[in-house]
DOROTOR-763022 format. One line per 10 residues: number of its first residue (from 1); their letters; for each residue x, y, z of N, C-alpha, C, O, CB. Coordinates in pm, 1 decimal, always signed. Glycine has a CB too. Layout:
# DOROTOR-763022
NUM> a> X,Y,Z,X,Y,Z,X,Y,Z,X,Y,Z,X,Y,Z | ...;
# end
This chain:
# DOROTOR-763022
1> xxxxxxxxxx> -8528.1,-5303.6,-3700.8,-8602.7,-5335.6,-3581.8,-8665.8,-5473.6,-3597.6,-8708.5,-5521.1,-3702.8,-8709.6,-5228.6,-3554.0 | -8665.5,-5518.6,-3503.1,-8714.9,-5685.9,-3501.0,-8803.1,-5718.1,-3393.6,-8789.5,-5693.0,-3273.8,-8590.9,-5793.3,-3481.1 | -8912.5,-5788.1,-3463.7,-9044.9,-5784.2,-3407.7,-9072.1,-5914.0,-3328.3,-9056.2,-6021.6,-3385.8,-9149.6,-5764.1,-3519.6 | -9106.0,-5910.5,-3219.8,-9112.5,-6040.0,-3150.6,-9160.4,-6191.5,-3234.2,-9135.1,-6309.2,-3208.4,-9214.5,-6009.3,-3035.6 | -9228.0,-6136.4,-3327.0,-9310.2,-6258.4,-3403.0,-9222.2,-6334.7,-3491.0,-9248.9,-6443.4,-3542.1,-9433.2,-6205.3,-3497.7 | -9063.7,-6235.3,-3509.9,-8995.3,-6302.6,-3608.1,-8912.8,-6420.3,-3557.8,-8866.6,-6507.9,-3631.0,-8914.0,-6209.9,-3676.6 | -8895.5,-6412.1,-3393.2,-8778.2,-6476.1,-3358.2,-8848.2,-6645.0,-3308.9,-8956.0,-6649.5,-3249.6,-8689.8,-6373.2,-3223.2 | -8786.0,-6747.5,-3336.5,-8892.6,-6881.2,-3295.6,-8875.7,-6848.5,-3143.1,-8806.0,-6769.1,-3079.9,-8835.7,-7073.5,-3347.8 | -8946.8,-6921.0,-3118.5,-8951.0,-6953.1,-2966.5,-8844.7,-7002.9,-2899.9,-8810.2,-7107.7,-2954.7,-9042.5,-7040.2,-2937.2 | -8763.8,-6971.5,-2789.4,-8635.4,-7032.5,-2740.3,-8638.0,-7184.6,-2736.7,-8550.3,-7262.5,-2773.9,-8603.3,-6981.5,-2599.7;
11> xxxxxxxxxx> -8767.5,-7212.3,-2679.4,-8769.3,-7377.7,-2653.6,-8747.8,-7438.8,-2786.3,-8697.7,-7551.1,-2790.6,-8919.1,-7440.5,-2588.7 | -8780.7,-7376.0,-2897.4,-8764.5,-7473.1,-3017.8,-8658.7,-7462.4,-3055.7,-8649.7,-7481.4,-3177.0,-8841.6,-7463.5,-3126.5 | -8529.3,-7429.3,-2984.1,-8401.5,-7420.8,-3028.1,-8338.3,-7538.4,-2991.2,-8288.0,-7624.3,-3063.7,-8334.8,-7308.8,-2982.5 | -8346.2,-7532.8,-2871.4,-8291.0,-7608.2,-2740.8,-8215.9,-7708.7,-2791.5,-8092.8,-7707.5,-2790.8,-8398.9,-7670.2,-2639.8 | -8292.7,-7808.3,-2841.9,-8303.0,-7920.6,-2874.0,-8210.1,-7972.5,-3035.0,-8268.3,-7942.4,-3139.2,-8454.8,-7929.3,-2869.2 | -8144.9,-8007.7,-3041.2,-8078.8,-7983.3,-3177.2,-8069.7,-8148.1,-3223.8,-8085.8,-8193.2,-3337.2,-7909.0,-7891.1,-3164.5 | -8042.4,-8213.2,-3113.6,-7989.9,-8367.0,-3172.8,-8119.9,-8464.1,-3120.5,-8176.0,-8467.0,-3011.0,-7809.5,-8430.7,-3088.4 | -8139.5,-8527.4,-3221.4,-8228.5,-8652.5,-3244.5,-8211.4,-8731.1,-3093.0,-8097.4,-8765.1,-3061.4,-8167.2,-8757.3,-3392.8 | -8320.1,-8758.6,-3003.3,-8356.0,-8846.1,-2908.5,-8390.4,-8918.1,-2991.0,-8429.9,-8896.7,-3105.6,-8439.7,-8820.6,-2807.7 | -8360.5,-9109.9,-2871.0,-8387.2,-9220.8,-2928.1,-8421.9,-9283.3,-2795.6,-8346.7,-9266.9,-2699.6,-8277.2,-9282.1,-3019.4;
21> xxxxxxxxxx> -8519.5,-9346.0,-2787.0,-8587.0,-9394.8,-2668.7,-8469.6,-9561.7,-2627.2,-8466.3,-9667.9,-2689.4,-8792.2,-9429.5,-2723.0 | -8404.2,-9527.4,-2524.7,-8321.6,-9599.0,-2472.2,-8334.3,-9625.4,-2331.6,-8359.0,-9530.4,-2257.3,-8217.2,-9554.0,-2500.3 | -8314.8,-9794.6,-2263.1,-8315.2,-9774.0,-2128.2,-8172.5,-9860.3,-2054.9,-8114.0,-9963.7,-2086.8,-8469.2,-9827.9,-2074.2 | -8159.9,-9795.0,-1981.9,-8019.0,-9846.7,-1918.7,-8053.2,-9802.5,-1743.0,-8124.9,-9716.5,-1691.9,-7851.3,-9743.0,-2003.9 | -7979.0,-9889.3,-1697.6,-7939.5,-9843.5,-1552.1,-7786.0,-9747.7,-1534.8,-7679.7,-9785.2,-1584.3,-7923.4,-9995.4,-1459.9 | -7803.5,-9612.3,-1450.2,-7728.8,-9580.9,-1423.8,-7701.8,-9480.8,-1253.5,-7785.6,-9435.0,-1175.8,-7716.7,-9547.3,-1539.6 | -7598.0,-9479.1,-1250.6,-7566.4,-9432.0,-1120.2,-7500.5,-9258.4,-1141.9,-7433.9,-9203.9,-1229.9,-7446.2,-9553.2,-1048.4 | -7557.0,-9216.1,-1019.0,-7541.9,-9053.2,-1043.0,-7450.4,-9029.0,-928.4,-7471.4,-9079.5,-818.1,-7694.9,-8950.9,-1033.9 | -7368.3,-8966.9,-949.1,-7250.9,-8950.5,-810.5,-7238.1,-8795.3,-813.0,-7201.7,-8721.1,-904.2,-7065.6,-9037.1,-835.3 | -7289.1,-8761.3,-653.3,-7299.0,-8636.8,-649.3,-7276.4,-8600.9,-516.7,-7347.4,-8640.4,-424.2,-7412.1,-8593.8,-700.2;
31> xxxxxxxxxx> -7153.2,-8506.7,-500.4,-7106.8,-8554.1,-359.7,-7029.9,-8673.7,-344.7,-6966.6,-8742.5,-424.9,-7216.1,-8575.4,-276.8 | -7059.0,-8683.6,-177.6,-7066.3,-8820.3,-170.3,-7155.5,-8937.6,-189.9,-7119.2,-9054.9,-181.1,-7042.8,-8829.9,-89.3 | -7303.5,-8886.1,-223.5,-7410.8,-8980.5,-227.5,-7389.5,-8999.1,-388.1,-7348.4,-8924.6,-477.1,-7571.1,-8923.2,-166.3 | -7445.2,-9156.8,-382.6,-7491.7,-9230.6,-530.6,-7624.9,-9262.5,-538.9,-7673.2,-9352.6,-470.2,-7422.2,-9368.0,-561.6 | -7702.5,-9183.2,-633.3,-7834.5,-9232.8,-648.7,-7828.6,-9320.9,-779.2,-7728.7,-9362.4,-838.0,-7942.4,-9112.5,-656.3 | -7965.4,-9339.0,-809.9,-7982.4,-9394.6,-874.5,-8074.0,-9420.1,-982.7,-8192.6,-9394.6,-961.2,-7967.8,-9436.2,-825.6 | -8049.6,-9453.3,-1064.3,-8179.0,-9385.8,-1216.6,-8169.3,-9473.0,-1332.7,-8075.3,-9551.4,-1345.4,-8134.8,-9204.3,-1302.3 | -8284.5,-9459.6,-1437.2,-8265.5,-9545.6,-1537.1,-8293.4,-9388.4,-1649.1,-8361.0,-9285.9,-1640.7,-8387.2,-9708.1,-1536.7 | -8209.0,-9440.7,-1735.6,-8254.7,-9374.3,-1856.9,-8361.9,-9384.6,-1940.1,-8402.9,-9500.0,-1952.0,-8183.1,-9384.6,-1924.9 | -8433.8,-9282.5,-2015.6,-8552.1,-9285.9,-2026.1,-8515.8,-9292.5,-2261.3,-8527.9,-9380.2,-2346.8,-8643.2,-9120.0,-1910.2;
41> xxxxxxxxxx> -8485.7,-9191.6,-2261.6,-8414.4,-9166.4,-2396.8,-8299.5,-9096.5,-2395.9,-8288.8,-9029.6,-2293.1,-8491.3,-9099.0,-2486.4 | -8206.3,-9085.7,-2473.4,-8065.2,-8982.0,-2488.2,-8073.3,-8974.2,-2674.5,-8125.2,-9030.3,-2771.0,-7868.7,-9081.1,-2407.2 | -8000.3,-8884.8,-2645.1,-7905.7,-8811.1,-2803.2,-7774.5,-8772.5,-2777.2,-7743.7,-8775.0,-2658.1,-7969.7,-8654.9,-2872.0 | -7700.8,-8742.3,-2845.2,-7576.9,-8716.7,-2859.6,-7515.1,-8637.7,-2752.4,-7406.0,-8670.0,-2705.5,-7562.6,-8662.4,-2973.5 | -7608.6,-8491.9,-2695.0,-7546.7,-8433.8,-2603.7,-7649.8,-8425.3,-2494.1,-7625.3,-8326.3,-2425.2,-7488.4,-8311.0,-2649.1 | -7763.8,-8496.1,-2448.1,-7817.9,-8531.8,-2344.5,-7913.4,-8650.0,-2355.5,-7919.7,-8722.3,-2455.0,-7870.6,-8427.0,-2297.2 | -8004.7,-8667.3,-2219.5,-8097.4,-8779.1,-2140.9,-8168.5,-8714.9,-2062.5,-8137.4,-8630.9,-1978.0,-8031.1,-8886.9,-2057.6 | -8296.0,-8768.9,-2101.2,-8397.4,-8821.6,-2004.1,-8368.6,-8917.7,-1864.9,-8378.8,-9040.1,-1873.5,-8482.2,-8898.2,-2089.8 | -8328.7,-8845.7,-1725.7,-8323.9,-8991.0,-1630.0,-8449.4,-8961.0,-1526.2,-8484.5,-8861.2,-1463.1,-8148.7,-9016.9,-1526.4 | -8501.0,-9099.0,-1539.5,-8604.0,-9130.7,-1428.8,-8543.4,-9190.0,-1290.6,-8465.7,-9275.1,-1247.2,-8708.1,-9238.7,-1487.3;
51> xxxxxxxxxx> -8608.5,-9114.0,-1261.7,-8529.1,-9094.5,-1098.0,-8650.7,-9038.2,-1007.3,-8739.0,-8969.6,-1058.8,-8374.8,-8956.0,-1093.9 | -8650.6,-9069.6,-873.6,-8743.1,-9022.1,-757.6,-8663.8,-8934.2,-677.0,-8707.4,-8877.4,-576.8,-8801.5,-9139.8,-665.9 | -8549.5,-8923.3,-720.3,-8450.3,-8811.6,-683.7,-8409.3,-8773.9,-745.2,-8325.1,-8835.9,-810.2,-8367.9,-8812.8,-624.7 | -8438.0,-8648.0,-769.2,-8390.2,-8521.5,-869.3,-8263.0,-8384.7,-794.6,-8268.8,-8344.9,-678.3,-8566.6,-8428.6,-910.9 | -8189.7,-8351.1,-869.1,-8200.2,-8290.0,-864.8,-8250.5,-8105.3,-884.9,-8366.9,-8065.5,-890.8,-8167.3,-8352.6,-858.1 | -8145.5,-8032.8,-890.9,-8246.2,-7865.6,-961.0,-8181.7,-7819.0,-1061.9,-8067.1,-7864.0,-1062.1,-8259.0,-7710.4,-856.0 | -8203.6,-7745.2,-1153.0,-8208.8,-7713.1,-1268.6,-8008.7,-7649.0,-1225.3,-7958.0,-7591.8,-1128.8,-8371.2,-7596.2,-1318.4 | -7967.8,-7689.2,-1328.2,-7813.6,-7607.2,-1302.5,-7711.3,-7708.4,-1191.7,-7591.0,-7692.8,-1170.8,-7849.6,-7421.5,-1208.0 | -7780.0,-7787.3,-1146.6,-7685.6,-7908.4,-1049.2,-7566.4,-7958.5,-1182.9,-7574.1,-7926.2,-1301.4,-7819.2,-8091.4,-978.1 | -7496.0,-8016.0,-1139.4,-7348.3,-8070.1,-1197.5,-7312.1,-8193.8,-1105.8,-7276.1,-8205.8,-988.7,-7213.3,-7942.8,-1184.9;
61> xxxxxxxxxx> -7344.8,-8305.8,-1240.8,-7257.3,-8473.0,-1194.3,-7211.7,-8518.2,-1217.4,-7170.6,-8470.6,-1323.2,-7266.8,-8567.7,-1176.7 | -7137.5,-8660.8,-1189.1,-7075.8,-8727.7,-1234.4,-7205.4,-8846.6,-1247.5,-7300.5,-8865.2,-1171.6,-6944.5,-8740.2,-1159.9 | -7161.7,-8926.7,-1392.8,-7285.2,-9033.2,-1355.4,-7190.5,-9146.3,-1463.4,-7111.3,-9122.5,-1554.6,-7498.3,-8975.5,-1415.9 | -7242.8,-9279.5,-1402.3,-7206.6,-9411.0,-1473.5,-7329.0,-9446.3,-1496.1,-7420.4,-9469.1,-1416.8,-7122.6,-9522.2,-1400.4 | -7322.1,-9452.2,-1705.1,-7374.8,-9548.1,-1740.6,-7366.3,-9668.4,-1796.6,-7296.7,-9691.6,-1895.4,-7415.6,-9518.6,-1772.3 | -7458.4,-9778.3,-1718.5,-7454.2,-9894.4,-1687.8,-7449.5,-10002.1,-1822.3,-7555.6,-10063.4,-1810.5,-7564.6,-9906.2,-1598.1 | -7388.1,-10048.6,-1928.7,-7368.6,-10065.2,-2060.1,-7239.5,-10180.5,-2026.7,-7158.0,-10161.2,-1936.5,-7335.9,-9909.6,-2152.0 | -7238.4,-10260.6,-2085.9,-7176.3,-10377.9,-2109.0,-7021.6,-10371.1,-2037.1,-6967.5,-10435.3,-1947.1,-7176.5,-10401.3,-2269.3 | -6973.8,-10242.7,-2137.9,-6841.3,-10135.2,-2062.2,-6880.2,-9979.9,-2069.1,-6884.2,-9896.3,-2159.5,-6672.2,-10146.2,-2159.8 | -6914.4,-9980.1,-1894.3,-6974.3,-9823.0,-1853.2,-6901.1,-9687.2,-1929.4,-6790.3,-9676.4,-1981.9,-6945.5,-9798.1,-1674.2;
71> xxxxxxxxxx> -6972.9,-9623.9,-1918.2,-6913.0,-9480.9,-2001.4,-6952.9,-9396.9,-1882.9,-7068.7,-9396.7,-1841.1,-6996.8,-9423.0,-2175.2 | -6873.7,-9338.5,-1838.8,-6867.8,-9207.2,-1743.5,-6920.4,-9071.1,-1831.0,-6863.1,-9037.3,-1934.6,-6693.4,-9179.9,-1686.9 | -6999.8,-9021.1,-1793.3,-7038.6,-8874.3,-1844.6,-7041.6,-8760.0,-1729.4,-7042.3,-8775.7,-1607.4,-7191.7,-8879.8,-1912.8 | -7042.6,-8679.0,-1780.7,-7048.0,-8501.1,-1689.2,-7174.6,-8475.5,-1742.2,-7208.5,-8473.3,-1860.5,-6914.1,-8344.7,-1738.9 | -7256.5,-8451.9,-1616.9,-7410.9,-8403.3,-1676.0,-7426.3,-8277.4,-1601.5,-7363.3,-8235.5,-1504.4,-7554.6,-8516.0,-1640.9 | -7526.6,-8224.6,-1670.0,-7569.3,-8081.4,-1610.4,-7752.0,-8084.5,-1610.2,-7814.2,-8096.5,-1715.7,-7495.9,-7934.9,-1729.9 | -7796.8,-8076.1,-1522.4,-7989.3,-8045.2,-1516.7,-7988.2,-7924.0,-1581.2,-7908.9,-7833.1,-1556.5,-8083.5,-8020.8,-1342.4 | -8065.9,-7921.8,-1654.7,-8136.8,-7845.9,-1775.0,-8316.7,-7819.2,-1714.7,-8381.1,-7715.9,-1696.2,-8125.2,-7968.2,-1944.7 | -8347.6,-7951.4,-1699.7,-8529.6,-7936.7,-1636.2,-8516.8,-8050.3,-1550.9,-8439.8,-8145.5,-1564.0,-8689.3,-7962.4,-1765.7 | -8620.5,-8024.1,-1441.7,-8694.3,-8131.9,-1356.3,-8815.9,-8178.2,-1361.2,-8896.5,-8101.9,-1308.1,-8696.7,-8105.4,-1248.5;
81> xxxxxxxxxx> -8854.7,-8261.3,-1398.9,-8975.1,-8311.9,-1377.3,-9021.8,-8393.2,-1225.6,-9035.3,-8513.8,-1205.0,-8983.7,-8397.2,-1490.3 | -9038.1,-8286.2,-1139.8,-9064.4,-8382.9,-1003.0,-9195.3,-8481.6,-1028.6,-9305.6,-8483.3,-1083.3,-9101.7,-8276.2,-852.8 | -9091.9,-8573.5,-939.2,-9156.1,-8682.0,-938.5,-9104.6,-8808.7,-1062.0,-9116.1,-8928.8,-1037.7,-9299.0,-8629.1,-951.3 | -9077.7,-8783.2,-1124.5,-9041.7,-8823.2,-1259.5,-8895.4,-8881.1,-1289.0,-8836.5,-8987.5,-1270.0,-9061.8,-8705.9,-1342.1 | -8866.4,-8753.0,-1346.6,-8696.3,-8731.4,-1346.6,-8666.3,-8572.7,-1377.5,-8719.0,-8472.7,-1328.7,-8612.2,-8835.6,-1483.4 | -8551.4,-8586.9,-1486.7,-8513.1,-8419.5,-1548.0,-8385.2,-8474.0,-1615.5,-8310.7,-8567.8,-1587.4,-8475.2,-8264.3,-1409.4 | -8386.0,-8381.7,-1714.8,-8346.1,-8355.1,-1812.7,-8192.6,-8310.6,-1818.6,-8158.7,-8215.3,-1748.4,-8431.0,-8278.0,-1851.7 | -8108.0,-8368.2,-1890.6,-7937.4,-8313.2,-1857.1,-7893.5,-8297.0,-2009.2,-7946.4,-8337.1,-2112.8,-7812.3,-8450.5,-1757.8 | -7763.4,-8214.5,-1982.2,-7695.1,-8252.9,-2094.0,-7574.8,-8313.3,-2044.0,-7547.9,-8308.4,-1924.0,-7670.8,-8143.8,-2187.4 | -7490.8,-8377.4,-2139.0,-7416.8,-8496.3,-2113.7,-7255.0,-8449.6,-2182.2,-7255.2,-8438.3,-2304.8,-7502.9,-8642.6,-2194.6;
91> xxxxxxxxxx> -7163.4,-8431.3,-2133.5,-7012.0,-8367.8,-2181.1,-6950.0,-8530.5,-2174.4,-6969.3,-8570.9,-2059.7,-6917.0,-8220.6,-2045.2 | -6889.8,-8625.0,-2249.2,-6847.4,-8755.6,-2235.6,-6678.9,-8684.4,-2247.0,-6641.5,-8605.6,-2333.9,-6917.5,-8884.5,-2367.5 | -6593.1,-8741.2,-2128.1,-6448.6,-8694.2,-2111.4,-6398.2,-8811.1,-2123.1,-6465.1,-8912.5,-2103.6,-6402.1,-8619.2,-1983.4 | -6238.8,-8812.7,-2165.7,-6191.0,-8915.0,-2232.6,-6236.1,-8995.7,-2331.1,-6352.8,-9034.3,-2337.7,-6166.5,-8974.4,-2168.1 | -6114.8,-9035.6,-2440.5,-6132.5,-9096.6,-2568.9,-6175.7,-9245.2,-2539.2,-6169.2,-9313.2,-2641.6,-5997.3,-9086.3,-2657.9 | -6199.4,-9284.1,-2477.2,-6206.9,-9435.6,-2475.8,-6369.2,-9426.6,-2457.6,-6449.0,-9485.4,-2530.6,-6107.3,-9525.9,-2341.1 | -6408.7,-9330.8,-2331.9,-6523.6,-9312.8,-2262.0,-6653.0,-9286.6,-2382.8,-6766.3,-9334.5,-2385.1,-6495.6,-9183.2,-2153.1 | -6545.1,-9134.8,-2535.7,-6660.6,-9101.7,-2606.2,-6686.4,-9175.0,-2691.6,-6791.0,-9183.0,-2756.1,-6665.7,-8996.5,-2654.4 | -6554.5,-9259.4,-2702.4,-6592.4,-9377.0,-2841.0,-6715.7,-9471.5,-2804.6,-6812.2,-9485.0,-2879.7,-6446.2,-9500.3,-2875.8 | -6705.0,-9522.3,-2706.7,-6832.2,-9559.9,-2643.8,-6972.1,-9533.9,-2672.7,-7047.9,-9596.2,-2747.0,-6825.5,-9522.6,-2542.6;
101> xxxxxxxxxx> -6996.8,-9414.7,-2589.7,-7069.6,-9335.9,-2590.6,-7110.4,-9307.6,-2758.1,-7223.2,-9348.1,-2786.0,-7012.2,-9235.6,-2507.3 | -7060.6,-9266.2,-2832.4,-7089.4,-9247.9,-3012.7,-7120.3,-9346.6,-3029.4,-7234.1,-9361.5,-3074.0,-6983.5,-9213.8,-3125.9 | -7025.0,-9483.0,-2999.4,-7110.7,-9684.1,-3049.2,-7217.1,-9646.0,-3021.1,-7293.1,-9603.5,-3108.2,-7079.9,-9863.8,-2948.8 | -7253.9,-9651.6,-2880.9,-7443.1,-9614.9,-2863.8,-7485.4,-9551.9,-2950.1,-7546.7,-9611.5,-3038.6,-7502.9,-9528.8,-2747.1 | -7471.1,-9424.6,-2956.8,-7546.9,-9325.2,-3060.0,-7585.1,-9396.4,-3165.7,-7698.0,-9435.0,-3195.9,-7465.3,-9206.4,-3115.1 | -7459.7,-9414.6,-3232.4,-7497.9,-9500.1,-3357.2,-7547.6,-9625.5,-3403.1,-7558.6,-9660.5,-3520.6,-7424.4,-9506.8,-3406.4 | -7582.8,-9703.8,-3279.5,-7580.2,-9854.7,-3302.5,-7793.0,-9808.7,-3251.5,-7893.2,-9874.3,-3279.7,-7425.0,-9993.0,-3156.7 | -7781.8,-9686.8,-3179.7,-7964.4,-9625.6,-3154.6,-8015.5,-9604.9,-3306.5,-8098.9,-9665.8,-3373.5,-7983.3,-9433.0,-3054.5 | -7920.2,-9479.1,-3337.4,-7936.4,-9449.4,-3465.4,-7998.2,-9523.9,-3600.8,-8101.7,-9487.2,-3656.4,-7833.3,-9425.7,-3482.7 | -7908.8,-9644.2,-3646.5,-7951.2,-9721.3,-3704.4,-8081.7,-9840.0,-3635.5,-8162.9,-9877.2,-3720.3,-7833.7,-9762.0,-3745.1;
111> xxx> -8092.7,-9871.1,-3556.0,-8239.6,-9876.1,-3514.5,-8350.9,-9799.2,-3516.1,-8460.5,-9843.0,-3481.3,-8244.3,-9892.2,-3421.1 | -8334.2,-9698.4,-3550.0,-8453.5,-9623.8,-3578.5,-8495.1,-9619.8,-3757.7,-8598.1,-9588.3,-3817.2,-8421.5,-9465.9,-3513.0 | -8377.3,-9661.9,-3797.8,-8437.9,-9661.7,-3941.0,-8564.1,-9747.9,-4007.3,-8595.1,-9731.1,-4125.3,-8331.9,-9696.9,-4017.1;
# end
């Protein structure tokens, strides 16, 4: 039998990969509308985007981020912070797109050392 006190808290799971405070411009394509947002921080499999348009927890996008040569990602809302932004995780499709996408990681990465 297993006692509530043993199990951590869900929220302290969540989270597995190292955020690195990053800002970029990027575009969210949803539908037919393109909004628009800057990144706040990311990690490997999500971002922080600040945005005055959010969407709701469980929405699904397409978004370009805005980087020397853009990287297309598949995001999913995880949290909203109205007013603010909210919280995604980030699926990077195609090899060209994730190699990208990892340069960042790693080129954040070693800046934080």
């Amino acid at each position: 039998m297993m006692i509530n006190g043993e199990n951590p808290p869900r929220h302290l799971e969540r989270r597995w990969a190292p955020r690195y405070s990053f800002r970029a411009e990027l575009e969210i394509e949803w539908g037919s509308a393109v909004l628009r947002g800057k990144t706040r921080d990311i990690s490997s499999n999500g971002m922080f985007i600040e945005s005055t348009d959010t969407l709701w927890v469980g929405a699904g996008f397409t978004a370009r981020l805005g980087l020397d040569q853009p990287v297309h990602i598949d995001c999913s809302v995880k949290r909203v912070e109205p007013g603010r932004g909210m919280a995604v995780t980030v699926n990077v499709s195609g090899e060209q797109h994730q190699q990208r996408y990892q340069n960042l990681i790693s080129s954040l990465t070693g800046q934080q050392s």
